[in-house]
N, C-alpha and C positions, 0 to 999 in steps of 0.2 A: 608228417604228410609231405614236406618240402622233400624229402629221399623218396617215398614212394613215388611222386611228379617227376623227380629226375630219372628214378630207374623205368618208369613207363617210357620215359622217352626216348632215352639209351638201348632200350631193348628192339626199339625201330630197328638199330642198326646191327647190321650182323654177325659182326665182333664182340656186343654184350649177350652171347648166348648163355653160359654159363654164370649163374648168380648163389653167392652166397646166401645163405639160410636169412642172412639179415637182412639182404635185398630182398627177397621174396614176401618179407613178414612186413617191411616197408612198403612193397608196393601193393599189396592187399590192403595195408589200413588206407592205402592211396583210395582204391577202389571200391571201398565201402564208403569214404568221406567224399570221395570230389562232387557227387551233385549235388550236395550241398556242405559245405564244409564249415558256414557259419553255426549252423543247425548239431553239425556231428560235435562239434567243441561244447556246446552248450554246457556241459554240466565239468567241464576241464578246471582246474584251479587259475589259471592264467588268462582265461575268456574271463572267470570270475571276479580276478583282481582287477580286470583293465574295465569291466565293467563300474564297478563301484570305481572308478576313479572317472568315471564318463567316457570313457576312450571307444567305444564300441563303433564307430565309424571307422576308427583306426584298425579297427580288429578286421573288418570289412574289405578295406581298402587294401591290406598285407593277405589278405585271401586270394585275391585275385590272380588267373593264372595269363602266362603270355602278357600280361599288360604292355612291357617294354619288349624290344628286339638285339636288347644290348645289353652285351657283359662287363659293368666298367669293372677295374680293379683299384687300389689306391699304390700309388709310389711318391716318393717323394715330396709328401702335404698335399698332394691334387688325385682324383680320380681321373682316371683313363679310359677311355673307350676301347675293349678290348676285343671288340669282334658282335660276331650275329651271336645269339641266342639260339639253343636249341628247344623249335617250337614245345609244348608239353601239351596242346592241345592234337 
């Protein structure tokens, strides 16, 4: 789902015209899942295991799109601010 949210929003601009077969299959699941994406995972192996471990807030919370406006990266033991985010909303 995290590929299909970037290529939706890559495709704003008008030098990602042309998409491989993977992007396109990517941004469909995007756009079957995004209004509700806690709901579309529902029966996933991985909603499942975070489940039984209690972590479902967590599962929640890493759904979320745009939350932040920043790219950090890590170098040298610290993460870095590496610029704006491109929005996906």
């Amino acid at each position: 789902m995290f590929a299909g949210a970037l290529v939706e929003a890559l495709t704003k601009q008008p030098k990602f015209s042309n998409l491989a077969d993977s992007a396109l299959a990517s941004a469909y699941i995007y756009s079957l899942a995004k209004g509700n994406m806690f709901k579309w995972l529902e029966n996933s192996s991985h909603r499942n295991r975070l489940k039984r471990l209690n972590l479902e807030k967590d599962i929640k919370f890493c759904l979320q799109v745009s939350l932040y406006d920043v790219v950090p990266y890590y170098r040298d033991g610290s993460l870095i601010n590496k610029g704006s985010l491109v929005s996906l909303e």
